[in-house]
N, C-alpha and C positions, 0 to 999 in steps of 0.2 A: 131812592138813589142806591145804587151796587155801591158796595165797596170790595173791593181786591185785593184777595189773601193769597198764599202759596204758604206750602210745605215742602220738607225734604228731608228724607232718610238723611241722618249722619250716623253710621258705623249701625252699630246693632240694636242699640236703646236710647239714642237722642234726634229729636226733630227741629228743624232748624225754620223755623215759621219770620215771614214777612209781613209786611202791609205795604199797602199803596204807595203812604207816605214816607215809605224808606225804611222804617222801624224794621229791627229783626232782632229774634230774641229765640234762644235755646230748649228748647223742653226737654228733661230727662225723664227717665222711668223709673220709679220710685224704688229703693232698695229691695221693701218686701215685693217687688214684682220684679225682680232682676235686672234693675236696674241700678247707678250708682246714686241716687238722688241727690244730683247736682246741682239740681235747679228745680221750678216747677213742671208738675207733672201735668199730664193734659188735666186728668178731674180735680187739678189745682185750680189751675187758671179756670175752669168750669164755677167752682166753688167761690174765686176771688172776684171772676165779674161779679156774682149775685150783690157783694159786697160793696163792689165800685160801684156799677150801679144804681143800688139803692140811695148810696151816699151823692152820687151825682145829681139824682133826681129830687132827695131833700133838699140840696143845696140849690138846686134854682129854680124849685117852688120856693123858698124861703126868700130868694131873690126875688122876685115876684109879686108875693105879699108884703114887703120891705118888712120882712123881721131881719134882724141885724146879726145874721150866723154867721161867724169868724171860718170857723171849720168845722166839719166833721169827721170823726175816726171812729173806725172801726176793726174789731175783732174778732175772729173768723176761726170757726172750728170744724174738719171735715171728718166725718166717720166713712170709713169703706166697709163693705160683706165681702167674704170672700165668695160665696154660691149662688150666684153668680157676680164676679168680680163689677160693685157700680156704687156708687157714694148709695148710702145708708141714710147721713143725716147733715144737715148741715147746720150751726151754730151759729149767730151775730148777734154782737151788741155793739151798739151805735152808742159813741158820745159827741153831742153839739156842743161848742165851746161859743156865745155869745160874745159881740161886741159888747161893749159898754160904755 
């Protein structure tokens, strides 16, 4: 199944991204790249699906197997290179919070 995105220059350094389902949400360009970082930047949101994700995917395999996972969170760290400008490395630690 397609799902359908659009984008849109706003001004010089921000994209103004949709979805299907009406969502729409701002992306800036990050200071050290001349931008004001107003918000997430694109290899943000790159960095944070890995994050969503993973946590979506634990949470209903764990549905699934009926273990009794309340929530899961996580914390996310992105390194950039500058030569050529592209995420370096990325960082997560996952915490499951049990029913009881």
């Amino acid at each position: 199944m397609a799902v359908l995105m659009r984008g849109t220059t706003v001004g010089d350094t921000k994209v103004k991204i949709s979805h299907q389902s009406g969502a729409e949400y701002l992306v800036s360009a990050p200071t050290d790249n001349g931008g004001d970082g107003s918000s997430f930047s694109p290899t943000d949101l790159c960095a944070v699906s890995l994050g969503a994700c993973a946590s979506l995917i634990m949470k209903m395999f764990a549905a699934g197997k009926n273990i009794p996972v309340e929530a899961i969170h996580f914390e996310l760290k992105k390194d950039m290179v500058a030569a050529p400008r592209r995420i370096e490395r990325i960082t997560v630690t996952y915490t499951m919070r049990y029913c009881q």
